[in-house]
Structures are given as structure tokens and as C-alpha cells.
N, CA, C and O of each residue as an XYZ file, in Angstrom:
736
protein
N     -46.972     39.689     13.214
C     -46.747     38.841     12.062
C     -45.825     37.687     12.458
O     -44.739     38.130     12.832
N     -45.904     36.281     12.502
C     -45.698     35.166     12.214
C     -44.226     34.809     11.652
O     -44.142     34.691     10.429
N     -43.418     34.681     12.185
C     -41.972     34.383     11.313
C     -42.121     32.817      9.682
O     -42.819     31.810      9.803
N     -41.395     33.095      8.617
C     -42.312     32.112      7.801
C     -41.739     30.773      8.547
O     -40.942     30.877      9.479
N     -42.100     29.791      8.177
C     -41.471     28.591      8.248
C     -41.066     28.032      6.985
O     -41.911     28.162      6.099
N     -40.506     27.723      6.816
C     -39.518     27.277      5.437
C     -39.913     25.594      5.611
O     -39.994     24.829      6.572
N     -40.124     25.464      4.017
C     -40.837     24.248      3.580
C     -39.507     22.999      4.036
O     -38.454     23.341      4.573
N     -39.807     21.757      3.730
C     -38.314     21.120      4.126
C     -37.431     20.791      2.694
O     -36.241     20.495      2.580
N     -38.584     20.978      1.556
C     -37.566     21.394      0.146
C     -36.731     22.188      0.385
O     -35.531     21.916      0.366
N     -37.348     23.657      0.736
C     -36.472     24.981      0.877
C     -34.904     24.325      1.689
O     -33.731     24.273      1.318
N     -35.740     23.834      3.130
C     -34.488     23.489      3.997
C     -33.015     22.509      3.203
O     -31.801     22.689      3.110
N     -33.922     21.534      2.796
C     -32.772     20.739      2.109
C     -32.543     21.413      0.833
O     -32.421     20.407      0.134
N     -32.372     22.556     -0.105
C     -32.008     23.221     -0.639
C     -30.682     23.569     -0.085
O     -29.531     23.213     -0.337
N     -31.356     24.573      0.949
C     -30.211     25.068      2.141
C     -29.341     24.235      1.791
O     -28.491     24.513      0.944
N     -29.420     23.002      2.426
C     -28.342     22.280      3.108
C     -27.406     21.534      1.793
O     -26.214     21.245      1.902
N     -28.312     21.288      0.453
C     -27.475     21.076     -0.856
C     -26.219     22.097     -1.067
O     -25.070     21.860     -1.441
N     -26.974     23.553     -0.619
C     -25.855     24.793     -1.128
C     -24.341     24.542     -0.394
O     -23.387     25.131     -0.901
N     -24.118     23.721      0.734
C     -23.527     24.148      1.875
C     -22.625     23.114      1.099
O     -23.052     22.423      0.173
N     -20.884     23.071      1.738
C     -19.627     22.407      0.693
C     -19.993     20.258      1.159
O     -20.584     19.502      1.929
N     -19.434     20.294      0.427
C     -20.331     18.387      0.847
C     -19.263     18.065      2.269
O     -19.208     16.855      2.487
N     -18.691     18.640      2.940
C     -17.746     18.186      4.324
C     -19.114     18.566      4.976
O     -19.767     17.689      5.542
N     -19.637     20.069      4.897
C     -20.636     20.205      5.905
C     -22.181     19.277      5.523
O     -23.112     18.964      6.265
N     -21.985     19.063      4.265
C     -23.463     18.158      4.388
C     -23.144     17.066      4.712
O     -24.145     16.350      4.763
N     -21.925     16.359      5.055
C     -21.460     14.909      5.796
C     -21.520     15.798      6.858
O     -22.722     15.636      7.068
N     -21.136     16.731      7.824
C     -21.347     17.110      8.643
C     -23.094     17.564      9.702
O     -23.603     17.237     10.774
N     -23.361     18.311      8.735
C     -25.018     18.039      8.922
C     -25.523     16.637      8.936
O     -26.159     16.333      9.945
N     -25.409     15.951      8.252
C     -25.963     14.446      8.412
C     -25.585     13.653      9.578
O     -26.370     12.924     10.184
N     -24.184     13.843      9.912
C     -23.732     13.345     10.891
C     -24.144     13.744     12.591
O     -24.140     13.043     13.603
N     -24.471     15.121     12.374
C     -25.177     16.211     13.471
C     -26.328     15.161     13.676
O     -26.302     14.542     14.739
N     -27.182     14.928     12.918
C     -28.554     14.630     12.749
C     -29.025     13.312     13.000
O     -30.106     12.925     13.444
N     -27.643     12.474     12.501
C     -27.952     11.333     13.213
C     -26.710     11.121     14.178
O     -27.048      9.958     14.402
N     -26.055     11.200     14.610
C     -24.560     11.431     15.622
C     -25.149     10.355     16.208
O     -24.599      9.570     15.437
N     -25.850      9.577     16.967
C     -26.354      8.169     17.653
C     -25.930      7.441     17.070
O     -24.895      6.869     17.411
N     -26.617      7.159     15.879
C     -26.409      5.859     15.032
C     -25.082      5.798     14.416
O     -24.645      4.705     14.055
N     -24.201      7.185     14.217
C     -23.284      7.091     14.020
C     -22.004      6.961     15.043
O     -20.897      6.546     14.698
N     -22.211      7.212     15.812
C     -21.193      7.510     16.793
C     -20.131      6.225     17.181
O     -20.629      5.174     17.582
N     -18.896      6.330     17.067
C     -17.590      5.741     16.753
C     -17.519      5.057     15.413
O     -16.660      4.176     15.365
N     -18.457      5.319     13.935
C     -18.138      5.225     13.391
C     -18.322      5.896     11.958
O     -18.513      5.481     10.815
N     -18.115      7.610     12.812
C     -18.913      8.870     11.854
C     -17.567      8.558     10.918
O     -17.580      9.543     10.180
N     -16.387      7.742     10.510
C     -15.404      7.530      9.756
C     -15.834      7.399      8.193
O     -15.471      8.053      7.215
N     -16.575      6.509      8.297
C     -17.685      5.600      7.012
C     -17.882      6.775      6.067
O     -17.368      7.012      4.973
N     -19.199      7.768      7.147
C     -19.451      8.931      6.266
C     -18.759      9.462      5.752
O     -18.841      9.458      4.523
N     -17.732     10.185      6.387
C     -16.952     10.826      6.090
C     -15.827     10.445      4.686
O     -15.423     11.173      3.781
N     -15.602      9.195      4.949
C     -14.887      8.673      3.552
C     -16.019      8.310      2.670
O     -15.700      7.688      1.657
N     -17.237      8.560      2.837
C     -18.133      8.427      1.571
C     -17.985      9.887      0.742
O     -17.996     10.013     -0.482
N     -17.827     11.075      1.861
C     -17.755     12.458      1.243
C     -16.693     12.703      1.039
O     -16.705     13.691      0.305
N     -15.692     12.401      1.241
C     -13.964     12.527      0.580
C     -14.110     11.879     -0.782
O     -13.550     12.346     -1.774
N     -14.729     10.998     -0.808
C     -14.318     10.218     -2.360
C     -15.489     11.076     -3.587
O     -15.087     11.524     -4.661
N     -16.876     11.148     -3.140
C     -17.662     11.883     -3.702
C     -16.907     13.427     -4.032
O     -16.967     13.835     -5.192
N     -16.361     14.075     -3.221
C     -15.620     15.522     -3.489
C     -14.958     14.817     -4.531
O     -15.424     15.072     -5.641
N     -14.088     14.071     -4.518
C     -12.959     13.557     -5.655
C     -13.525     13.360     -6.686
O     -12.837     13.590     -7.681
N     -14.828     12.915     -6.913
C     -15.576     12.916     -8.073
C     -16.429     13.950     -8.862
O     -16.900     13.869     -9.997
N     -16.503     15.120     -7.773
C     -17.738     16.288     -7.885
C     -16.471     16.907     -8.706
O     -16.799     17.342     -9.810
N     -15.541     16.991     -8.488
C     -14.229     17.939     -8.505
C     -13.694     17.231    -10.041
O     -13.053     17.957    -10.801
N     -14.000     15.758    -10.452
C     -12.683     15.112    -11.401
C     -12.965     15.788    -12.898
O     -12.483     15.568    -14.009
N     -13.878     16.627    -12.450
C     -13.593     17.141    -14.361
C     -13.079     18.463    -14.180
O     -13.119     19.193    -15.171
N     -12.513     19.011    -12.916
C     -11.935     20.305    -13.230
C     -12.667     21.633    -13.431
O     -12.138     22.744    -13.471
N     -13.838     21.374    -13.540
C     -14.780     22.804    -13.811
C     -15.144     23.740    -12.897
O     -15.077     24.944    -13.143
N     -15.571     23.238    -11.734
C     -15.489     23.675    -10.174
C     -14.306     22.607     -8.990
O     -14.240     21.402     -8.746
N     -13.735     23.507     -8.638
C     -13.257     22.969     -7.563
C     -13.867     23.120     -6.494
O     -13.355     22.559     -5.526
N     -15.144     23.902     -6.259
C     -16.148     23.738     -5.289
C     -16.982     23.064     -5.277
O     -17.522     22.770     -4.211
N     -17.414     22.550     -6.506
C     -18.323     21.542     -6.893
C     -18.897     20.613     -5.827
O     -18.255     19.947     -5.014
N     -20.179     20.684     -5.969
C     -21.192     19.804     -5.005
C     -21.720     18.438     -5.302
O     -21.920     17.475     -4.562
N     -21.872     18.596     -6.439
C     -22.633     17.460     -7.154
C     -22.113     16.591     -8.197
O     -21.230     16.884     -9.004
N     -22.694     15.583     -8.110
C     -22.457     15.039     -9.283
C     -23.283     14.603    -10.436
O     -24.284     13.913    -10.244
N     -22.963     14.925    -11.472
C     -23.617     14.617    -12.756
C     -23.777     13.174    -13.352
O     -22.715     12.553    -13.341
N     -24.900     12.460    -13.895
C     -24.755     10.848    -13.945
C     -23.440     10.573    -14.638
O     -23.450      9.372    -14.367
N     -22.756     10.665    -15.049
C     -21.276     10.511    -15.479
C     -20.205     10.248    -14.671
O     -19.326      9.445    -14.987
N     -20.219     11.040    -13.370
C     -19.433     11.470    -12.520
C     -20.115     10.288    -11.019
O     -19.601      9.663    -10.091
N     -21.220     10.473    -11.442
C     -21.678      9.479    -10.340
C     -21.945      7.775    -10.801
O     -22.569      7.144     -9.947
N     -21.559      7.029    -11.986
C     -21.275      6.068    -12.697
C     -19.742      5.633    -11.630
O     -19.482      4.793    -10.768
N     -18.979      6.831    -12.357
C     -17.367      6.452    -11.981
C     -17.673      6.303     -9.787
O     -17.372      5.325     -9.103
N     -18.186      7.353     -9.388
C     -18.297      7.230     -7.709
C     -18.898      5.460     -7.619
O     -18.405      4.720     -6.768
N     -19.712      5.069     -8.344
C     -20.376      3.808     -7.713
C     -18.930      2.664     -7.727
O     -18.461      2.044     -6.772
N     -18.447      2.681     -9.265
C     -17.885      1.723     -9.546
C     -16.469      2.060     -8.853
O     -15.718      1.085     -8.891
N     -15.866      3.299     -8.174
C     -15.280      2.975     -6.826
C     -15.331      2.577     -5.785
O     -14.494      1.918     -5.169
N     -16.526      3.011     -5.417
C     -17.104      2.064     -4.428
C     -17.126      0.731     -4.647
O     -17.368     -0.042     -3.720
N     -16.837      0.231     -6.101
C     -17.014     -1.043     -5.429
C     -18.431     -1.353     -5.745
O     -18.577     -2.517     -5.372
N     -19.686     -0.870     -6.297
C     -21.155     -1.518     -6.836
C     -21.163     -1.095     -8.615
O     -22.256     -0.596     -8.884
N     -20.379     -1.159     -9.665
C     -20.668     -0.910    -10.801
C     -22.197     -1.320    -11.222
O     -22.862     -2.188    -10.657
N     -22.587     -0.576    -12.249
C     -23.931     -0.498    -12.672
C     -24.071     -0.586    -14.306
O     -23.233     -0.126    -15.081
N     -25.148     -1.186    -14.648
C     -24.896     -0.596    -16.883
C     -25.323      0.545    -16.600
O     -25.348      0.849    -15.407
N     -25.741      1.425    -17.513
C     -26.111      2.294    -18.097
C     -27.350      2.758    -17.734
O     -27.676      3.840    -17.244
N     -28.176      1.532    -18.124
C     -29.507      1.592    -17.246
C     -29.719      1.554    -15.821
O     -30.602      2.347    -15.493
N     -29.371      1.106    -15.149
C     -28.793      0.745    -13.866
C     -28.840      2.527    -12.873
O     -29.463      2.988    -11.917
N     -27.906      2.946    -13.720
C     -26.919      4.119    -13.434
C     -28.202      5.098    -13.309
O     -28.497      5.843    -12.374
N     -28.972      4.841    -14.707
C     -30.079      5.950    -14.776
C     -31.202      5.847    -13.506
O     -31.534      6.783    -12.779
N     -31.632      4.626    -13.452
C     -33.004      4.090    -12.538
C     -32.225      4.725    -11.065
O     -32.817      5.478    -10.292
N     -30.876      4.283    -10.877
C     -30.443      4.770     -9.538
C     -30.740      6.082     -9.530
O     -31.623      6.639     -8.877
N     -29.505      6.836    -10.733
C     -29.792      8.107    -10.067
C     -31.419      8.774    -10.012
O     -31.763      9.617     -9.183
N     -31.980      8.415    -10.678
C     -33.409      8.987    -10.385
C     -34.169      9.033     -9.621
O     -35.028      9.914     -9.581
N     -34.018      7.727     -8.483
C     -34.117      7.532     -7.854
C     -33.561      8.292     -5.899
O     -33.660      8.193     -4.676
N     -33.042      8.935     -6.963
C     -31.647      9.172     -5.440
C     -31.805     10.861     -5.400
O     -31.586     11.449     -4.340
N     -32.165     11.538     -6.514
C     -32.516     12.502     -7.257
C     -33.555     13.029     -6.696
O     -34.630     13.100     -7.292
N     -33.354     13.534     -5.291
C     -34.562     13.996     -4.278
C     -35.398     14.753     -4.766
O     -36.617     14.578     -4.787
N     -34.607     15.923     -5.322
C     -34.993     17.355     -5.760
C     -35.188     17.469     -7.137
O     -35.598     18.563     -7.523
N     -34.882     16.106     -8.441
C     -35.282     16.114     -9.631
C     -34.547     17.164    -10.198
O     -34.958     17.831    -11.148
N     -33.153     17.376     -9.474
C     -32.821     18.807    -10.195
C     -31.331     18.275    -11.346
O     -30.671     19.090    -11.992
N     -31.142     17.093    -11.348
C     -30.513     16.323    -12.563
C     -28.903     16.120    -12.311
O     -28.098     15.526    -13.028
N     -28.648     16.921    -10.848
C     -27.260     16.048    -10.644
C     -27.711     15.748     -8.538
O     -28.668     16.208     -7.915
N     -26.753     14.986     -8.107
C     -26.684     14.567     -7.331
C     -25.988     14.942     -6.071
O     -24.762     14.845     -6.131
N     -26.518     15.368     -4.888
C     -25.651     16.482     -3.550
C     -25.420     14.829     -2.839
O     -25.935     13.719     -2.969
N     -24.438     15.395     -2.122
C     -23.741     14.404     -1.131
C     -25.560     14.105     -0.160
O     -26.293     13.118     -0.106
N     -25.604     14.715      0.103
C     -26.837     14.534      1.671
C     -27.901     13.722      0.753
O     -28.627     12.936      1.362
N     -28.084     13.844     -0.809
C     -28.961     12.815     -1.389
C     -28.562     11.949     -1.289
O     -28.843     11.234     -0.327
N     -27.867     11.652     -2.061
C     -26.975      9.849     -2.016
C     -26.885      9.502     -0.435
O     -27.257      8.374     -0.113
N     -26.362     10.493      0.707
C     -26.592      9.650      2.027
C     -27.786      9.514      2.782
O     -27.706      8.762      3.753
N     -28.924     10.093      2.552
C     -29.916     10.039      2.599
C     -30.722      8.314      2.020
O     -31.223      7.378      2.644
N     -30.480      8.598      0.528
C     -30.344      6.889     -0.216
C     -29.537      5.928      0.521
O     -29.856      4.775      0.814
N     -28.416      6.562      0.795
C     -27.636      5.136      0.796
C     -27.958      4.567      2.627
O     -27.523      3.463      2.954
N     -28.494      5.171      3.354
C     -28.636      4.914      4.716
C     -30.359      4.556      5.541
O     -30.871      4.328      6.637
N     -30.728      4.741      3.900
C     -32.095      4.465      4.068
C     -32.796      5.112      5.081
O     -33.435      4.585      5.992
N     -32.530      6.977      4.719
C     -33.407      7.666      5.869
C     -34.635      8.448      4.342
O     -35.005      8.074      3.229
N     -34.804      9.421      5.060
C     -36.239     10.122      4.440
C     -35.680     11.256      4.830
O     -35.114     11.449      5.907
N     -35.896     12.315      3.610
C     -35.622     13.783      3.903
C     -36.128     14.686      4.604
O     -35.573     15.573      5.252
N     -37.491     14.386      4.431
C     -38.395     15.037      6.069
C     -37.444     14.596      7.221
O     -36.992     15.497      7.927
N     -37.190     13.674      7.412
C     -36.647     13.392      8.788
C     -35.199     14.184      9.356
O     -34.691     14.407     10.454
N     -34.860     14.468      7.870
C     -33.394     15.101      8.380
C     -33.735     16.723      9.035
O     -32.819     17.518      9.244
N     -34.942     16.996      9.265
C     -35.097     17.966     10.009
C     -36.338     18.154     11.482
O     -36.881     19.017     12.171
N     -36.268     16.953     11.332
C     -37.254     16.893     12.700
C     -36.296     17.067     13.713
O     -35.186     16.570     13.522
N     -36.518     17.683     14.757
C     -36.001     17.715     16.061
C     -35.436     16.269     16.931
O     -36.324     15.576     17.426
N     -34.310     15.920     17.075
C     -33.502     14.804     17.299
C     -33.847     14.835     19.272
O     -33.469     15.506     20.233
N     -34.897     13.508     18.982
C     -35.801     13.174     20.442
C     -35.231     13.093     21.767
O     -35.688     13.543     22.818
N     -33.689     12.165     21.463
C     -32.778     11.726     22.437
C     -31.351     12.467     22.294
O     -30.401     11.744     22.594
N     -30.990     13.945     21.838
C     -30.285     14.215     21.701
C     -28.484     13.812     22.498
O     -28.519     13.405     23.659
N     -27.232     13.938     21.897
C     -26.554     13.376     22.947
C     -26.083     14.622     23.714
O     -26.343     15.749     23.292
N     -25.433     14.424     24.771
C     -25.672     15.018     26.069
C     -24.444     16.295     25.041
O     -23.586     15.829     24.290
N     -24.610     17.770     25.220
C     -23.598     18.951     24.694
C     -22.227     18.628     24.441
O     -21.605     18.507     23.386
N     -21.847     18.502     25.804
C     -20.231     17.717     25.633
C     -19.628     16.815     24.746
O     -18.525     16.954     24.217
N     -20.456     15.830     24.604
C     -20.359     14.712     23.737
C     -20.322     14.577     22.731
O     -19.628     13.852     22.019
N     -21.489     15.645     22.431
C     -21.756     15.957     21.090
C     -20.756     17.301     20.398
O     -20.815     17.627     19.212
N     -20.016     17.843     21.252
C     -19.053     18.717     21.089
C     -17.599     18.313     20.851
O     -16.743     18.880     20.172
N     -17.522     17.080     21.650
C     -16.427     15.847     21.401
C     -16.692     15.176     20.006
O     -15.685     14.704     19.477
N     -17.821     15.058     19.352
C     -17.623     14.184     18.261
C     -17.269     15.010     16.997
O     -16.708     14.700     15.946
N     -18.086     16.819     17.725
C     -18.233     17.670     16.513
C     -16.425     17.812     16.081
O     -15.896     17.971     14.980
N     -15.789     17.669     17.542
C     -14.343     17.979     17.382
C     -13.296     16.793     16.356
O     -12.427     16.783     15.484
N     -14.020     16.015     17.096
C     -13.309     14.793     16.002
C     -13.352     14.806     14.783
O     -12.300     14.833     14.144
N     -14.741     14.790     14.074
C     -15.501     15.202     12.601
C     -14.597     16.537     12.305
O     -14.062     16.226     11.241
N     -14.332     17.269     12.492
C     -13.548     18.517     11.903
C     -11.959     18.070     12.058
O     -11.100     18.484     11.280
N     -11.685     17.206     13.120
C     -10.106     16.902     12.778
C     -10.185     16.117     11.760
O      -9.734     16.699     10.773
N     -10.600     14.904     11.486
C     -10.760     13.781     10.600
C     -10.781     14.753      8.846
O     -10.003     14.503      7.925
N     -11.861     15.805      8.818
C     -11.683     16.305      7.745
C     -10.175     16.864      7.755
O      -9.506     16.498      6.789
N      -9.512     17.722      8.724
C      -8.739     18.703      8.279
C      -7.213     17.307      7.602
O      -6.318     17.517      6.783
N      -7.501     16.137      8.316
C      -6.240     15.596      8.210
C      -6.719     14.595      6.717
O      -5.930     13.703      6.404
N      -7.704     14.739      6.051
C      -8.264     13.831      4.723
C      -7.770     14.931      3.897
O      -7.118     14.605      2.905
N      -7.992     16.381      4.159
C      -7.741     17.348      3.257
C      -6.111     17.261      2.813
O      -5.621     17.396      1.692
N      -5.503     17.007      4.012
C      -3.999     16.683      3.709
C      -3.462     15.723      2.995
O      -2.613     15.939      2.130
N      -3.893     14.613      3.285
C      -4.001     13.494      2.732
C      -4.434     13.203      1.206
O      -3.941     12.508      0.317
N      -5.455     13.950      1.280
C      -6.058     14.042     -0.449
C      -4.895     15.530     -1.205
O      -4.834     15.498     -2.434
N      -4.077     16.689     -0.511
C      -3.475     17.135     -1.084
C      -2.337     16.358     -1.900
O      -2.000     16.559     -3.067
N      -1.660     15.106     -0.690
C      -0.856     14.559     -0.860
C      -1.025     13.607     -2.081
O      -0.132     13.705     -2.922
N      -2.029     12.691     -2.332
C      -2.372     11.795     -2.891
C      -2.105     12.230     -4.979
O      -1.387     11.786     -5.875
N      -3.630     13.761     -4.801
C      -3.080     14.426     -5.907
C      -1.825     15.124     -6.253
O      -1.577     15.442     -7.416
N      -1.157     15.329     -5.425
C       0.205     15.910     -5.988
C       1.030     14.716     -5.813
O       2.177     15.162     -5.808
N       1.103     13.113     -5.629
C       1.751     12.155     -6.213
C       1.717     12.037     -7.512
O       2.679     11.982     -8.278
N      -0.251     11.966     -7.941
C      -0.902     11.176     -9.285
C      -0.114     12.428    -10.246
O       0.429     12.153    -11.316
N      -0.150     13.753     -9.705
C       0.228     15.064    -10.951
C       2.303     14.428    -11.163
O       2.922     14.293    -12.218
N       2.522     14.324    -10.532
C       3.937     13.887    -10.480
C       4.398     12.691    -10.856
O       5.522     12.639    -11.354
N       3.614     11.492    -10.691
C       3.508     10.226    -11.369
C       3.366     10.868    -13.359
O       4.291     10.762    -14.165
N       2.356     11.312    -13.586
C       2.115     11.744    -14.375
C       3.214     12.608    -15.285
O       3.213     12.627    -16.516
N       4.153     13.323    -14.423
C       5.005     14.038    -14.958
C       6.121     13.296    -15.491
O       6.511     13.299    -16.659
N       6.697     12.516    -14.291
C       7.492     11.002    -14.783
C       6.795     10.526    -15.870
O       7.185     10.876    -16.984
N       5.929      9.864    -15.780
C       5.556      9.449    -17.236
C       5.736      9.969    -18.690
O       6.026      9.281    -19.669
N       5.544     11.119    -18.657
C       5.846     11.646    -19.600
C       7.234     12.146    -19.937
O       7.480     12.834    -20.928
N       8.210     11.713    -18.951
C       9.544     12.012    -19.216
C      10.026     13.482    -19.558
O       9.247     14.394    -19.838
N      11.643     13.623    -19.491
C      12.056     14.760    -20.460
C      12.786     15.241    -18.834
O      13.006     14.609    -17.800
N      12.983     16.552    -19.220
C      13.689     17.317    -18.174
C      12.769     17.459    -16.619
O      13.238     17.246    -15.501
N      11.677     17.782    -16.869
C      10.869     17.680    -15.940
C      10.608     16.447    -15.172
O      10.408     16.497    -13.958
N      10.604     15.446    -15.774
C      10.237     14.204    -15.460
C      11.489     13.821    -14.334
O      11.311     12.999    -13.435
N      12.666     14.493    -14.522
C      13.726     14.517    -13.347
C      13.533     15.210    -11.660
O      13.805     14.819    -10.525
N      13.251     15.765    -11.935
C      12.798     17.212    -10.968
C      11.663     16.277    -10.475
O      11.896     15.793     -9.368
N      10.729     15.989    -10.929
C       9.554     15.388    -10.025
C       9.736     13.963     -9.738
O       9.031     13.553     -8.816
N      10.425     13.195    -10.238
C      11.153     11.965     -9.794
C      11.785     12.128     -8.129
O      11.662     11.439     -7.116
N      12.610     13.590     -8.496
C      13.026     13.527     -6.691
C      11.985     14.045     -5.728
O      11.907     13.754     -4.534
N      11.426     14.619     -6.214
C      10.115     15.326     -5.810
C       9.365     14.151     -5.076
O       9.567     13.833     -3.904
N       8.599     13.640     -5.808
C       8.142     12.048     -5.472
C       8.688     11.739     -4.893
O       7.933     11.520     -3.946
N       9.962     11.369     -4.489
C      10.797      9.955     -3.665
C      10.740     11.046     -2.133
O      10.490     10.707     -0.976
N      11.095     12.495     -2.717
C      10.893     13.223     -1.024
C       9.682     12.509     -0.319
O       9.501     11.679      0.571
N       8.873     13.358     -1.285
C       7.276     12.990     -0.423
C       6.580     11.495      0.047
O       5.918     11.065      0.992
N       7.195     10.963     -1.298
C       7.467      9.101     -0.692
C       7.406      9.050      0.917
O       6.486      8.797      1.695
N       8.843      9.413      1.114
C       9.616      9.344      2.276
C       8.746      9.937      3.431
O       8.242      9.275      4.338
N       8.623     11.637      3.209
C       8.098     12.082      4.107
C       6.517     11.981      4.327
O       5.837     12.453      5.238
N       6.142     11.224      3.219
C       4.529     10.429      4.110
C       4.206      8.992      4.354
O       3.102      8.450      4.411
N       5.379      8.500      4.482
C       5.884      7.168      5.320
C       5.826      6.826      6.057
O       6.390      5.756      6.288
């Protein structure tokens, strides 16, 4: 008996389930050529998308984004859209028709590849080493964004606390000016 072969829906299923670092990671695997010295791009496309999959609080694992959530991602980026706009895109971008949006769709869209392709066998692969050197970089780059994005939200929660003044609003005032300092 025949091992099955899995359709490339199924596959990119797969690869939707997986946290959006590894589907910037998979993508980056897949094309590592075209990317190479500047797998940075991607990677801050999937840091800011997490920040958006994540901004309503419901999952902090969260993959996707919902047209709401992916409105606010464009118009950080920097391309705002109306309403209509927002819809024709995401539908467009909306591989799987399944009504919110995985990181590997939108980079898929936004890089102008084809989803069949993200699983064909890569012709000119780069040489093991190399490609073991970039895999190394891509996992530092995340571990030090993760820090960075800890840092960022525990300013905005503390900004926030100041704002609202009172006894607390003291305590995180010095709080803040530490972390000021010590990510200077």
C-alpha cells in the first residue's frame, strides 16, 4: 500500500496551524534565495501581524486575523484602505475562504508567490551550512523581537497606568524611567 500524499490545501492547512514566527519561518525556508540578507522584512511583517492577531486579547496564540484586525495591520503598514477596499483585499488574500487571514496568506499575497509553489521542491537549494547559518540568524532575530515586543508592551501597560494617575501611577512612573534607562 502506497503512503497517501496530502493535497497542497491539506499541506497549507498544516502550515496555517503552525505559530505565525514558524510560518515566517517556513516561508523564509522556501524561499531563503530571494530572501537572503534580507529575511529582516519578513520577519517584521510577522512581528507586527502577531501584534494584531493578539490586539483583542482573546488568544494570545492567535494566528489570524479577522477583517477588523487586518484593516488596523494595513493602515500600520502604512497602505490604509475604505471599507470596501479592506473587503475586495481580504478576499482576495483569503486562500482557503476560511474568513480570517494566516500570516503565510498575506505573504504569499504580498510577495506575489502561488501556494502550490510553496511546496514544490526548492531546485537550487542553498548549500546545508548556509542554510543552517540563516536558519540560526532567523531564530536569533525572533528570540531578540520577542524581547523587544515584551518591552514595548510593558511600557504602553505602564504609560497607561501613569495616565490614569493615583497611587499606582507612582510606582510605574519609576518603573518606566528604570526600563527607560535600561533599554537605552
Amino acid at each position: 500500500r502506497q503512503p497517501e500524499v496530502m493535497s497542497v490545501k491539506e499541506k497549507f492547512v498544516e502550515v496555517q496551524q503552525k505559530t505565525i514566527d514558524e510560518q515566517a519561518t517556513f516561508f523564509l525556508n522556501r524561499y531563503m534565495r530571494e530572501f537572503q540578507g534580507s529575511f529582516e522584512e519578513v520577519l517584521d511583517i510577522a512581528d507586527q501581524f502577531k501584534s494584531f492577531a493578539r490586539a483583542d486579547g482573546e488568544d494570545a496564540n492567535a494566528t489570524e486575523l479577522n477583517q477588523h484586525e487586518f484593516l488596523q495591520f494595513l493602515e500600520a503598514r502604512g497602505t490604509p484602505k475604505t471599507a470596501t477596499e479592506v473587503r475586495e483585499s481580504f478576499a482576495s488574500v483569503d486562500w482557503d475562504k476560511s474568513g480570517s487571514l494566516s500570516l503565510i496568506e498575506f505573504l504569499v499575497h504580498e510577495y506575489g508567490k502561488e501556494v502550490p509553489d510553496l511546496f514544490v521542491d526548492i531546485k537550487d537549494p542553498l548549500p546545508e551550512d548556509l542554510a543552517g547559518e540563516v536558519k540560526k540568524s532567523i531564530d536569533e532575530y525572533q528570540q531578540v523581537m520577542t524581547v523587544v515586543r515584551g518591552y514595548t508592551d510593558k511600557m504602553k501597560e505602564l504609560e497607561a497606568t501613569i495616565e490614569a494617575g493615583g497611587v499606582k501611577a507612582l510606582t510605574a512612573k519609576a518603573e518606566y524611567e528604570s526600563l527607560k534607562v535600561k533599554f537605552s
